[in-house]
DRENKE-469220 format. One record per residue (C-alpha): residue number from 0; x, y, z; residue in one letter. Coordinates in steps of 0.5 Angstrom, whole numbers, plus 500, padded with zeros to 3 digits. Layout:
# residues N
+-----+-----+-----+-----+------+
: pos :  xx :  yy :  zz : code :
+-----+-----+-----+-----+------+
: NUM :   X :   Y :   Z :    a :
...
+-----+-----+-----+-----+------+
END
This chain:
# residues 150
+-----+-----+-----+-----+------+
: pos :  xx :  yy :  zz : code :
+-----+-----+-----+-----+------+
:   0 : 108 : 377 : 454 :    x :
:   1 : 108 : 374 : 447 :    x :
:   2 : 103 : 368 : 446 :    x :
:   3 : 098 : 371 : 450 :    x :
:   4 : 092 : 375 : 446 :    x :
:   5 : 091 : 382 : 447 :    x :
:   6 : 085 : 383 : 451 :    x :
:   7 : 079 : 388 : 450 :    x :
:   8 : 082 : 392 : 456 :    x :
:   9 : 087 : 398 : 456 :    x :
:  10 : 093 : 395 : 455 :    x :
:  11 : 098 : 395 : 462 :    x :
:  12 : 104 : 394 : 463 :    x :
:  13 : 107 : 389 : 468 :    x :
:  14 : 114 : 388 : 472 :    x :
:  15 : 115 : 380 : 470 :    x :
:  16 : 121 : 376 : 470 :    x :
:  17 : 124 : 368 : 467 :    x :
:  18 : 124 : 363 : 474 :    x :
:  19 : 126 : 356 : 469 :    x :
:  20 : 120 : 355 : 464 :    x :
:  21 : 116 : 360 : 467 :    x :
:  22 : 115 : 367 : 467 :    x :
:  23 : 112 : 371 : 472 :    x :
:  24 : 110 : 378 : 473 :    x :
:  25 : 110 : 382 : 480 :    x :
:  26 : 103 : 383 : 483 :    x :
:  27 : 103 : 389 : 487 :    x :
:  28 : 096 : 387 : 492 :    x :
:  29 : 099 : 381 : 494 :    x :
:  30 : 107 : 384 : 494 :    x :
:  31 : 109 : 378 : 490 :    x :
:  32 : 111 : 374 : 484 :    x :
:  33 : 106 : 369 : 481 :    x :
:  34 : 106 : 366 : 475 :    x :
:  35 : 103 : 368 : 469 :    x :
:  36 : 097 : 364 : 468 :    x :
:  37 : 092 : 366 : 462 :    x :
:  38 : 087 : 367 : 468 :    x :
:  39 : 092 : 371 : 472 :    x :
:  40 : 093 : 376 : 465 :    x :
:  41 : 086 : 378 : 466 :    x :
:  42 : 086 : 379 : 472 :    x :
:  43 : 091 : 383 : 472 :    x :
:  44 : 088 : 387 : 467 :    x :
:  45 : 081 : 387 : 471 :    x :
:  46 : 085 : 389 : 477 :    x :
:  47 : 089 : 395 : 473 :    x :
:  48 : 082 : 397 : 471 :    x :
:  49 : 078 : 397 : 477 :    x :
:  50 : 083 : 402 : 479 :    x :
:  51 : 085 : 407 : 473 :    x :
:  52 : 078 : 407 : 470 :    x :
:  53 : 073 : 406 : 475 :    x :
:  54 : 076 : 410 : 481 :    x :
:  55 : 077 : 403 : 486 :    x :
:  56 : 082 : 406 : 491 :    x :
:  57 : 088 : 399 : 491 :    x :
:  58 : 087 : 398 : 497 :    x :
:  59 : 081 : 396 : 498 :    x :
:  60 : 082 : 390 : 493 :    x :
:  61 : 083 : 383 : 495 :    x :
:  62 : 085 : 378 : 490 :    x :
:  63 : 083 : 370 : 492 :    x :
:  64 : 078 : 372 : 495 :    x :
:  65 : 076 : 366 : 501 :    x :
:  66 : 069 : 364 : 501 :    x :
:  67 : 066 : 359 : 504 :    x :
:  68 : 061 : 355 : 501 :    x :
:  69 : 058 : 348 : 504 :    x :
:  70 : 064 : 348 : 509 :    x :
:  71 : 068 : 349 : 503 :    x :
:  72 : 074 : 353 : 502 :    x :
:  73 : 073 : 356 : 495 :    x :
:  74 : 077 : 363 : 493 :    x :
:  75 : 073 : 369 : 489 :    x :
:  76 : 078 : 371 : 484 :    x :
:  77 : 078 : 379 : 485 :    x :
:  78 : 072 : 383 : 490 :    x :
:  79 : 073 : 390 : 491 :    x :
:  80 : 071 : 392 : 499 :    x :
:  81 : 067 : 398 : 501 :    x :
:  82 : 069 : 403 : 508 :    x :
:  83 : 067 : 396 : 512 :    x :
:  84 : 071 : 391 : 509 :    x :
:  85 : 064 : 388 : 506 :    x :
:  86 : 064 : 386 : 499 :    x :
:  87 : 061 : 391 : 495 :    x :
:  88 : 064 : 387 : 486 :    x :
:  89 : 066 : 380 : 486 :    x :
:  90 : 069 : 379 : 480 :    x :
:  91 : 070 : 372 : 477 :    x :
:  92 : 075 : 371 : 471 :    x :
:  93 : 077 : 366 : 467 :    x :
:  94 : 082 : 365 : 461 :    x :
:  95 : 081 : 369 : 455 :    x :
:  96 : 080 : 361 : 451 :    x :
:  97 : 075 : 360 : 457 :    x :
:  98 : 067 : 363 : 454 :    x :
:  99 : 063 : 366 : 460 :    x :
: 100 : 057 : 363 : 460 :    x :
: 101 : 052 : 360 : 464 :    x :
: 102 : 057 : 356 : 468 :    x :
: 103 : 061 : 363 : 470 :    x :
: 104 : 055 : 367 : 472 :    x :
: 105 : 053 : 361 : 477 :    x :
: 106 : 059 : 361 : 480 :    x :
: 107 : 060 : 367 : 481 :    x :
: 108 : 053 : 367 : 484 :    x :
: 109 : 054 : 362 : 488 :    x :
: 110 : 060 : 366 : 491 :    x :
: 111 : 055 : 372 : 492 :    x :
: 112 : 049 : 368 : 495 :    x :
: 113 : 055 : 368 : 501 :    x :
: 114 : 058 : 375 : 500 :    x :
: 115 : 052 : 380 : 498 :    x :
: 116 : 057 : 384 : 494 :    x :
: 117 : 051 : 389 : 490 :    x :
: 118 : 055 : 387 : 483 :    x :
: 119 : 057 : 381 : 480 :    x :
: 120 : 063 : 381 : 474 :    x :
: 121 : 064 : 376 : 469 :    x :
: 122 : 071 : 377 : 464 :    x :
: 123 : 074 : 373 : 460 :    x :
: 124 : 079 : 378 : 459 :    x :
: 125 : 075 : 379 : 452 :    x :
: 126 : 068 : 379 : 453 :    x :
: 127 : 066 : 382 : 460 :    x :
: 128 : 059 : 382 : 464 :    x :
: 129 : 057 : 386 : 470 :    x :
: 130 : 050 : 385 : 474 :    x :
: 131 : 047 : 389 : 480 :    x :
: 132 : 044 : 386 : 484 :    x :
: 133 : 037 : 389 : 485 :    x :
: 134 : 032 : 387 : 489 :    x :
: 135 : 035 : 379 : 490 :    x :
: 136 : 035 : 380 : 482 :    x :
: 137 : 041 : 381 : 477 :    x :
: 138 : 040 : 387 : 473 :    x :
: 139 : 046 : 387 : 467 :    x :
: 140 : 050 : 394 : 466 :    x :
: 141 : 052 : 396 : 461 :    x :
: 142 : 058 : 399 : 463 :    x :
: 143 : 063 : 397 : 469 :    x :
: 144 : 060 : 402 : 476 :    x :
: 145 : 064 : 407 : 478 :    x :
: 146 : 066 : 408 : 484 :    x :
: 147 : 070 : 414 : 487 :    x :
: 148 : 071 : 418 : 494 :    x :
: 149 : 065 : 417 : 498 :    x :
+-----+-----+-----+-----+------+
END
């Protein structure tokens, strides 16, 4: 994955492969190849992550995420599910090139404003923000929630 940086992530390795000018690399949630984007790098490495260290069974994570707003179709990029299938982390990524600011943390948030997921994460593959929603605040953590057999 040459040309692409090294992100403040465990490193992960992915089954990839050359279709025409593009690669692409296998996504085992969605059982399918997409193409490697700078955005789909990270959340790669944030879906690895939610996984092998904060104890997210794979299952209960959903990529493109739909979410309707103002009679809009929009996609959350990565929500975690609780048992009842109800949001429980919505994660927005952005490439490793794209700041998460203000503009990042209002999207996210107005993707909760739907969902009422208790945690909103922000990453750029390079620098990552997690908020728990507290009492219709957002609290920032300063480390990824843990999630485990519950």
């Amino acid at each position: 994955m040459s040309g692409l940086p090294k992100l403040n992530f465990p490193a992960i390795r992915l089954r990839a492969r050359c279709r025409g000018d593009a690669v692409e690399v296998w996504d085992s949630l969605r059982e399918t190849y997409l193409v490697l984007t700078p955005e789909e790098w990270v959340r790669q490495h944030l879906v690895a992550y939610l996984v092998t260290h904060c104890g997210v069974p794979p299952k209960r994570i959903v990529e493109e995420y739909a979410v309707a707003l103002n009679g809009q179709a929009q996609r959350a990029d990565v929500v975690v599910v609780d048992d009842a299938a109800e949001p429980l982390l919505v994660a927005e990524c952005k490439a490793p090139g794209i700041p998460v600011g203000r503009q990042t943390l209002a999207q996210a948030v107005r993707y909760n404003s739907v969902l009422k997921a208790r945690y909103v994460v922000l990453t750029n593959g390079l620098k990552h923000y997690c908020c728990e929603l507290r009492d219709g605040e957002y609290v920032q953590l300063g480390a990824f929630p843990r999630f485990g057999a519950r």
